[in-house]
C-alpha positions in Angstrom: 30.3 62.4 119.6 34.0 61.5 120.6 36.5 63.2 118.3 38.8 60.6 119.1 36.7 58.3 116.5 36.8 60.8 113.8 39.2 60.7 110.6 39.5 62.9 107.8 37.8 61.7 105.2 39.2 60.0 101.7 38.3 63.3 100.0 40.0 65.5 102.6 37.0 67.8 102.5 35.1 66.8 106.0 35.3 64.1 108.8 34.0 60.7 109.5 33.4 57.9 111.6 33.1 54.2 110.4 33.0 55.6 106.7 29.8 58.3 107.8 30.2 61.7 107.1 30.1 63.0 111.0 28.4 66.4 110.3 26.5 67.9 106.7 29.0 70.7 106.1 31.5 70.7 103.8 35.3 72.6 103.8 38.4 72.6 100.5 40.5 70.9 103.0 40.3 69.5 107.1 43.0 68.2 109.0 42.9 65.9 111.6 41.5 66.7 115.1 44.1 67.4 118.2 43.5 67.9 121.7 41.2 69.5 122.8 39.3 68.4 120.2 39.6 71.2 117.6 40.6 70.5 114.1 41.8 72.9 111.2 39.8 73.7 108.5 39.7 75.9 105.4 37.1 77.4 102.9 38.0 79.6 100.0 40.6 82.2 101.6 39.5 81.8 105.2 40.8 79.0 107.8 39.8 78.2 111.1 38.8 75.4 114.0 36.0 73.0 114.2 34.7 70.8 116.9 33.1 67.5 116.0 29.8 68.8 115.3 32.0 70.7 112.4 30.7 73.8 114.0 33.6 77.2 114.5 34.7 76.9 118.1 35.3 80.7 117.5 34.4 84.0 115.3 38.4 85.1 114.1 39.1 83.7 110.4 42.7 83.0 109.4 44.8 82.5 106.1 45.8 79.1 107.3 45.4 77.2 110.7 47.1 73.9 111.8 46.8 71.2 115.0 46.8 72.0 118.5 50.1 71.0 120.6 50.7 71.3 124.0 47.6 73.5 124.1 48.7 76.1 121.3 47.6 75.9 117.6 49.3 77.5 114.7 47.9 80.5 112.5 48.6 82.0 109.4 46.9 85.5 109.9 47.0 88.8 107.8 49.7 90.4 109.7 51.8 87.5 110.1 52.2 83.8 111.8 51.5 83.5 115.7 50.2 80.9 118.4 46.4 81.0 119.5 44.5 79.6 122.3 41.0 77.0 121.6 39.2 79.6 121.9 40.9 82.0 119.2 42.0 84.6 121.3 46.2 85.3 120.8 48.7 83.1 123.0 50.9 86.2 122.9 51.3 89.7 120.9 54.5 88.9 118.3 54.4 87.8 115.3 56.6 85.9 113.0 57.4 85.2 109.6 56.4 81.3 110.0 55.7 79.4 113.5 56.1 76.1 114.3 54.2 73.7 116.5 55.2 73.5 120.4 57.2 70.1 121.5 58.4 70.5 124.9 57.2 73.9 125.8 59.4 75.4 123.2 58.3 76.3 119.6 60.8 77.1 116.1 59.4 80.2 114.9 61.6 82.4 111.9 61.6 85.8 112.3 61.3 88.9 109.6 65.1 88.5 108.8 65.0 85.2 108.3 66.7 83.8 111.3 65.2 81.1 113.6 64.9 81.0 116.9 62.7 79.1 119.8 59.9 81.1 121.7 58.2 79.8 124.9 54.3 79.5 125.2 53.9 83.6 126.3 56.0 84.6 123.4 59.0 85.1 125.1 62.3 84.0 123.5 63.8 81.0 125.2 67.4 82.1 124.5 69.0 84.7 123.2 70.6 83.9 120.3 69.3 83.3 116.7 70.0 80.8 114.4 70.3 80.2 110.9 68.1 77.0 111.5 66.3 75.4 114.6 64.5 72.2 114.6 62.0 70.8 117.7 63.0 70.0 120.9 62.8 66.3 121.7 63.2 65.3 125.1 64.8 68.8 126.4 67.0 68.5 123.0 67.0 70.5 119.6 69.2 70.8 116.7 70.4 74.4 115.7 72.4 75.2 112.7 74.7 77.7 112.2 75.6 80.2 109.3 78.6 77.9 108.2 76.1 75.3 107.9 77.0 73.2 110.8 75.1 71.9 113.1 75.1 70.9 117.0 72.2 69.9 120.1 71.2 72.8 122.6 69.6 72.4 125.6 66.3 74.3 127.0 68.1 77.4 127.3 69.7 77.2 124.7 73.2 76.1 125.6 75.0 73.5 124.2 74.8 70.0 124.9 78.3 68.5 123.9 79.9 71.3 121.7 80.4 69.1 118.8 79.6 70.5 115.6 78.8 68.2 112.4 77.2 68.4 108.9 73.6 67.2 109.4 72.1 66.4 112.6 68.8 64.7 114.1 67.0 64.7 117.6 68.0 61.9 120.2 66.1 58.4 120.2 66.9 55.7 122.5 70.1 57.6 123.7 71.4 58.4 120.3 71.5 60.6 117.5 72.0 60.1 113.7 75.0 62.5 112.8 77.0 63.2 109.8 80.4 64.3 109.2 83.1 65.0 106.2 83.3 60.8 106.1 79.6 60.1 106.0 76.7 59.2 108.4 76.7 57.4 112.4 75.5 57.6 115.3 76.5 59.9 118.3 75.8 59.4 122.0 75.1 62.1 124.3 78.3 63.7 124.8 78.6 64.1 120.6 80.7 61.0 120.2 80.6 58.7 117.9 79.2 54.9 118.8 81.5 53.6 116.7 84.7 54.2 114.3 82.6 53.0 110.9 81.0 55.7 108.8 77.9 55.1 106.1 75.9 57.2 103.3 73.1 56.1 105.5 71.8 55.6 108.7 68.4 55.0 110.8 67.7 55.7 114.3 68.4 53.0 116.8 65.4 50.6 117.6 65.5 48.1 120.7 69.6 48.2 119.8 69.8 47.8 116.3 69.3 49.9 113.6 69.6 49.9 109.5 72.0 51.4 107.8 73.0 51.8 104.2 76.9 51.0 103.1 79.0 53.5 100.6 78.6 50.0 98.2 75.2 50.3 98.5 74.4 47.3 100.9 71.9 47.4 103.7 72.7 46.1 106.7 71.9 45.7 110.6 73.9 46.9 113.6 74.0 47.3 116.6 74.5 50.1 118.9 78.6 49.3 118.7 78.7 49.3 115.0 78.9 45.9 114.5 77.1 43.8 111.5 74.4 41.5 112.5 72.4 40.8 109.0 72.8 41.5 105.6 69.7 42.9 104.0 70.7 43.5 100.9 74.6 42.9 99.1 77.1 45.6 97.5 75.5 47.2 94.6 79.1 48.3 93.4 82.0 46.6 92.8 84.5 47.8 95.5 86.7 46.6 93.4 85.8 48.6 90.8 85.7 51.7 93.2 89.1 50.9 93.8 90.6 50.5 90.1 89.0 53.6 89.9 90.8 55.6 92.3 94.1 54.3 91.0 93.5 55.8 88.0 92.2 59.0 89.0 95.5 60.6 87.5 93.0 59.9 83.8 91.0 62.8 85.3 94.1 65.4 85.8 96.0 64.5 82.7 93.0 64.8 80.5 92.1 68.1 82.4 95.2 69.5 81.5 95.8 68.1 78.0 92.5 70.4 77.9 94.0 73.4 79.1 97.4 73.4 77.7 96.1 72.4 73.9 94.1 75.3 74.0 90.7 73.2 74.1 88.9 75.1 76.6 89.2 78.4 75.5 88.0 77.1 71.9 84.9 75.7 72.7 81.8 75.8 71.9 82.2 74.5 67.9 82.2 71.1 66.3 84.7 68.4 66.9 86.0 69.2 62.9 86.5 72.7 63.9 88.0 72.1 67.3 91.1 69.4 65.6 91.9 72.6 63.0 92.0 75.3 66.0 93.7 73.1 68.2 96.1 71.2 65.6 95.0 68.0 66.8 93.7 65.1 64.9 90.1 64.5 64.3 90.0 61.7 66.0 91.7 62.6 69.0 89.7 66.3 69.5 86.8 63.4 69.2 87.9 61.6 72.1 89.2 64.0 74.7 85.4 66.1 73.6 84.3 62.5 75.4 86.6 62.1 78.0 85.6 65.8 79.1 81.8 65.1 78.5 82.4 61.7 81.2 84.1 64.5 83.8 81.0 66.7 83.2 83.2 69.5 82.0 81.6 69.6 78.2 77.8 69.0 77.1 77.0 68.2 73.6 74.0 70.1 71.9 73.7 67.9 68.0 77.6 68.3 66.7 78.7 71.3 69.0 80.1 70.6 72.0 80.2 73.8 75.0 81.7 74.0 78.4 79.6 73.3 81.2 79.0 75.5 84.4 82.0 73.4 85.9 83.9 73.3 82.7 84.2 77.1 82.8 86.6 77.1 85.9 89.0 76.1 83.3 88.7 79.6 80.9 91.6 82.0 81.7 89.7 84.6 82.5 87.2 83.1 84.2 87.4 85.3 88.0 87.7 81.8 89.5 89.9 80.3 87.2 91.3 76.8 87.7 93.3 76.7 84.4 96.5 77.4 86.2 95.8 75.1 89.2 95.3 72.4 86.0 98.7 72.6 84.9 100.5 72.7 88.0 99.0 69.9 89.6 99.7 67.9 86.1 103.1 69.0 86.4 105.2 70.4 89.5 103.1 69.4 92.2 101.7 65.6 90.6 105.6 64.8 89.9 106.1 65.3 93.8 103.8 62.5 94.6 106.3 59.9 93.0 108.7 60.0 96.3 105.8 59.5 98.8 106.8 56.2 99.9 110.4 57.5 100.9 108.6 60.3 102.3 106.8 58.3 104.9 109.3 55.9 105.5 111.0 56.4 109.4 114.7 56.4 108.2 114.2 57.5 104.5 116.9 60.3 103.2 113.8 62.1 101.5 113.6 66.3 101.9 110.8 68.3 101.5 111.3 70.5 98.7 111.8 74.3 98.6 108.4 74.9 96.2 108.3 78.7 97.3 111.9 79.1 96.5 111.7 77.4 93.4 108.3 79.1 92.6 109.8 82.6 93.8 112.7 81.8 91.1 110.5 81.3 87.8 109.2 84.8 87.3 106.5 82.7 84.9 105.8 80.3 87.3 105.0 82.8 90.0 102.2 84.5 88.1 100.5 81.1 87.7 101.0 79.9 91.0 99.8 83.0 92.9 96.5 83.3 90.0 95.8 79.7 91.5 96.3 81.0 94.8 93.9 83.7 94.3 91.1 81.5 92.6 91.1 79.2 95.7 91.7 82.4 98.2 88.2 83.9 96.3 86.3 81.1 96.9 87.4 80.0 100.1 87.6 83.8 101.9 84.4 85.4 100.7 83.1 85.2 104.2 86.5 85.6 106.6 86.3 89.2 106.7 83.3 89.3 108.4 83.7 86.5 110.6 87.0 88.2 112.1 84.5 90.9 113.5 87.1 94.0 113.6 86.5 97.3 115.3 87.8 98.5 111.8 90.8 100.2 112.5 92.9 98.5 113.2 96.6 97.9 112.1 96.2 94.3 110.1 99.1 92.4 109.0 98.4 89.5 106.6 101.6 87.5 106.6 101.9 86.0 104.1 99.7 87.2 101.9 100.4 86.4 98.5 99.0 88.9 96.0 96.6 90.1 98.8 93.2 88.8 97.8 92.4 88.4 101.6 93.7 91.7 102.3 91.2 93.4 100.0 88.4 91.5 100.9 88.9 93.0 104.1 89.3 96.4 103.2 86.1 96.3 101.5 84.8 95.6 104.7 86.9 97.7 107.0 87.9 100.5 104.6 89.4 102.3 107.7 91.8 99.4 108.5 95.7 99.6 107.7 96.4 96.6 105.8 99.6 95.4 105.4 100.9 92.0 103.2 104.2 90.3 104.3 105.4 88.0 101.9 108.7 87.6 99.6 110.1 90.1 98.0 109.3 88.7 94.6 106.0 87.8 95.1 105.3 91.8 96.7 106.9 92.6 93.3 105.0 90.5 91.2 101.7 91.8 93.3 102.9 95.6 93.3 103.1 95.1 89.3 100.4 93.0 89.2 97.6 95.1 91.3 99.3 98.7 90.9 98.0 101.3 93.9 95.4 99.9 96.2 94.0 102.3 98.8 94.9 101.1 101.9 96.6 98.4 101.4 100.8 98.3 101.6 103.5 95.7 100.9 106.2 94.7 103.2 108.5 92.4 101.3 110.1 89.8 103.9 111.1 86.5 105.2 108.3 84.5 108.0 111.3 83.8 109.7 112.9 86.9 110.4 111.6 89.7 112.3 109.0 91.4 111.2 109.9 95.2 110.7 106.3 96.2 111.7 103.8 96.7 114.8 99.9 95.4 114.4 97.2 94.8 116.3 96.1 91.8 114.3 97.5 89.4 112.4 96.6 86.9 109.9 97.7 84.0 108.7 95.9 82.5 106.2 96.8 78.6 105.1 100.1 79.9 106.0 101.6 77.3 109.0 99.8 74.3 106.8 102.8 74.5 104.6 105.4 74.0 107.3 105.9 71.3 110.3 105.4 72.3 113.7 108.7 73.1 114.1 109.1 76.2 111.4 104.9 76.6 112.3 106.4 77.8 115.7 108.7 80.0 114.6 106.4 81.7 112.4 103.8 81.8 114.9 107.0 83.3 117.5 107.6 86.1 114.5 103.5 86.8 114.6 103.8 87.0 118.2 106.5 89.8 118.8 104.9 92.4 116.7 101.5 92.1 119.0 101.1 93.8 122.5 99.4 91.4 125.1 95.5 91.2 124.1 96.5 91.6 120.1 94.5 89.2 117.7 95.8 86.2 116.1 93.7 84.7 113.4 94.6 81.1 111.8 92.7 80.7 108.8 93.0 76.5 108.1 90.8 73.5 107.6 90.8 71.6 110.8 91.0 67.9 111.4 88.3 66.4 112.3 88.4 64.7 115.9 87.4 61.5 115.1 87.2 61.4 111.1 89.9 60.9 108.2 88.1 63.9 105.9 91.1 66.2 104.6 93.7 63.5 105.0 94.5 63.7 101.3 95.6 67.1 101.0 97.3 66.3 104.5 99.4 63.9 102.3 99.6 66.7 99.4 101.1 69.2 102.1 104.2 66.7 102.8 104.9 66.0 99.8 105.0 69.7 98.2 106.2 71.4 101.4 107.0 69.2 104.3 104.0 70.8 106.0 100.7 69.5 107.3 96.8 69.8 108.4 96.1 69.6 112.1 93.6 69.7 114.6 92.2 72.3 117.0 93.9 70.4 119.8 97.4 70.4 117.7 96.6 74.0 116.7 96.2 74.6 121.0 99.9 73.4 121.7 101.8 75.2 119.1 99.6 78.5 120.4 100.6 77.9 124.2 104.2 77.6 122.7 104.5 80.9 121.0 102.9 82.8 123.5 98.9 82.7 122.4 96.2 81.7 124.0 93.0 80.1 121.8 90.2 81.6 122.4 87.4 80.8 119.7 87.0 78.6 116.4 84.9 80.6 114.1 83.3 78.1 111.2 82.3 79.7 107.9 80.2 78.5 105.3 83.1 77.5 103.1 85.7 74.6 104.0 88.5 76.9 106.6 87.9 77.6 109.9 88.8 80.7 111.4 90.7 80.4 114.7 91.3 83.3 117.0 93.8 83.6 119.7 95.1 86.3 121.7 98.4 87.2 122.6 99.5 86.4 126.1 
């Protein structure tokens, strides 16, 4: 009998041909027969191989057994997951904490820690390097994925293809790869570019040139390998129109956030709209409608007449660790009223000025504490993981210019406790922070300007969303200050959100840095040049799992 003509049955509990049961025995569950003719079957807690007679093609019994590929079939075995041969006996010693199935004479396996990695048909690893994630090579090509969450293609060994990092990945077909990035889904040629400048929530691999993709609107269309529209499959299923009106108005969102803030609202909840209006001193009819306005911005739920904050409502409380209560107000006030001069502020002969917001801030002893609490809520949530990914000796002599009220400084000492940590930053804000924080072990204040020399020496130094709020003209005099208080081979580290190469992700805030400081994002290749300029030389761009980058360069 050919196992080529056998299927699994409609029952899943033997094989058949032409709708006849091909043997008399009976299994919980078969799969489908693979070369060389062995299929996987399972009985009560014991799995193993059949040929098409549906008798064992060996003695060992297994928790779970799958298909043979390339000659190797997955097991599931009492001391752990592992490759066998047809005839049972073990392709190799290891094992693993699960195995994939071999595609190109490399196989994903995880290991007991939970990374992944590829392993060759003897067992051996095929690079040395593990990975958060590792998917099947296609064609000499895999996708890896990092521990920010980012992925890129490797080769055989393991090294990579293009260099090009993005958010979600797939294997190459026809030449190209489906690829997303912070603007949405495309596809990417071989050397990680882009086919084309137009991004879309959805995309399918290319087929004899054209593929399907699904619009932001909600339309499917054709294209072809250059982007461009060839048929309409189905129209818009929202209004861009609509999507537009709505951005317009997205100021609704931050007045009606902070209306919620400054009345007291957040902080009162949970109770009943009746009892909300007599904490708050608003009407009943108005504590009724912002309760809605907040329910539509998913920042209350409604359980019969009380209303509650929800998980993202309770950013807003005070003393919430993360608190966004401060960050509410400010951009409702200070920061929104800046956006009113942004046309003067692009214009190429305009008279308009970046303001002084860290004088101005430094000035309002009230206005400090809020701004550096906002600070600190985004510098929590943002630098969780940046002390590990500057991978110190430990004791080393840390400067964090900059520093504010010196979150990122004590993150770090809680993971080098033997490094001397030092914040630069204004004299008001160090005395704000010194008042604010009291004695911290290890960590000193150096009240003083960016601008003017530093009255310290350090082995490292950080700046973190620091030479954002400037243009590349004071970003090189900062980064001239960082370098004269390193020896050659001292550490530089840039914490920033790059630009992406060839997206517009982060281009808002790019717009919200002119207007509130004259300063800007940039990219790894603007980030390059100002380095060269001060005397640094780039040497690695560290991604986290959070939306900064951590770049490291090295004094020259």
């Amino acid at each position: 009998m050919n196992w080529r003509d056998l299927n699994v049955s409609a029952c899943g509990k033997y094989h058949e041909r032409d709708g006849q049961p091909a043997y008399s025995g009976r299994f919980d569950e078969v799969l489908k027969f693979h070369v060389p003719g062995l299929a996987p079957v399972k009985c009560g807690d014991e799995a193993w191989h059949v040929g098409p007679d549906g008798n064992a093609a060996y003695s060992r019994r297994f928790i779970r057994t799958f298909g043979f590929y390339e000659g190797f079939a997955t097991v599931q075995a009492q001391d752990g997951w592992h490759h066998i041969h047809p005839d049972g006996s073990d392709a190799y010693p290891e094992r693993y904490d699960w195995c994939g199935n071999f595609q190109g004479e490399r196989c994903t396996v995880r290991l007991q820690d939970g990374r992944y990695r590829h392993v060759r048909s003897d067992g051996s690893f095929a690079y040395p390097e593990t990975w958060r994630y590792v998917g099947d090579y296609k064609d000499g090509f895999c996708v890896i994925q990092n521990d920010a969450g980012l992925c890129t293609h490797l080769d055989l060994n393991g090294k990579p293809l293009h260099g090009n990092w993005f958010t979600d990945l797939d294997v190459f077909h026809k030449g190209f790869a489906r690829a997303r990035d912070g603007d949405g889904w495309m596809h990417v040629d071989l050397r990680g570019a882009p086919a084309y400048a137009q991004r879309f929530a959805a995309v399918e691999p290319f087929y004899n040139g054209q593929a399907r993709v699904e619009r932001f609107d909600g339309g499917l269309e054709v294209i072809n390998e250059l982007g461009q529209h060839l048929v309409e499959l189905r129209p818009a299923r929202q209004s861009e129109f609509a999507a537009l009106s709505g951005d317009m108005v997205g100021y609704w969102r931050t007045e009606t956030i902070a209306a919620a803030v400054r009345l007291g609202v957040i902080e009162a909840l949970p109770c009943t709209p009746g009892a909300l209006a007599e904490k708050c001193g608003l009407s009943s009819d108005g504590a009724m409608r912002l309760l809605r306005a907040l329910g539509e911005l998913r920042l209350v739920e409604r359980n019969a007449e009380n209303w509650r904050l929800s998980v993202r409502g309770d950013f807003l409380l005070e003393g919430h660790p993360l608190t966004l209560a401060d960050a509410a107000l400010e951009y409702s006030g200070a920061l929104g009223d800046l956006w009113s001069s942004l046309s003067e502020a692009l214009k190429a002969h305009g008279d308009w000025r970046a303001p002084d917001i860290f004088g101005e801030v430094a000035r309002d002893p009230a206005r400090l504490q809020e701004h550096h609490r906002m600070l600190r809520s985004y510098a929590r949530h943002d630098y969780a993981l940046i002390p590990d990914a500057l991978r110190l000796q430990g004791h080393e002599r840390v400067v964090d210019a900059g520093g504010g009220f010196g979150t990122l400084a004590m993150n770090i000492l809680s993971t080098y406790p033997d490094a001397r940590m030092t914040v630069l930053d204004k004299p008001e804000v160090v005395e704000q922070a010194r008042n604010s924080l009291g004695v911290v072990p290890g960590l000193n204040w150096l009240p003083g300007d960016l601008f003017e020399p530093w009255s310290i020496r350090a082995d490292v130094v950080i700046l973190a969303r620091v030479l954002h709020d400037w243009d590349d003209g004071d970003a090189f005099k900062i980064l001239a200050q960082a370098r004269a208080v390193l020896s050659p081979g001292g550490q530089l580290f840039i914490i920033e959100m790059l630009m992406e190469k060839h997206g517009v992700s982060g281009a808002l805030c790019d717009l919200h840095l002119l207007m509130a400081t004259g300063g800007r994002e940039r990219s790894k290749k603007a980030f390059e040049r100002l380095l060269a300029e001060a005397g640094f030389s780039l040497i690695d761009v560290r991604q986290v799992a959070a939306l900064p980058a951590v770049l490291c360069a090295e004094a020259i």
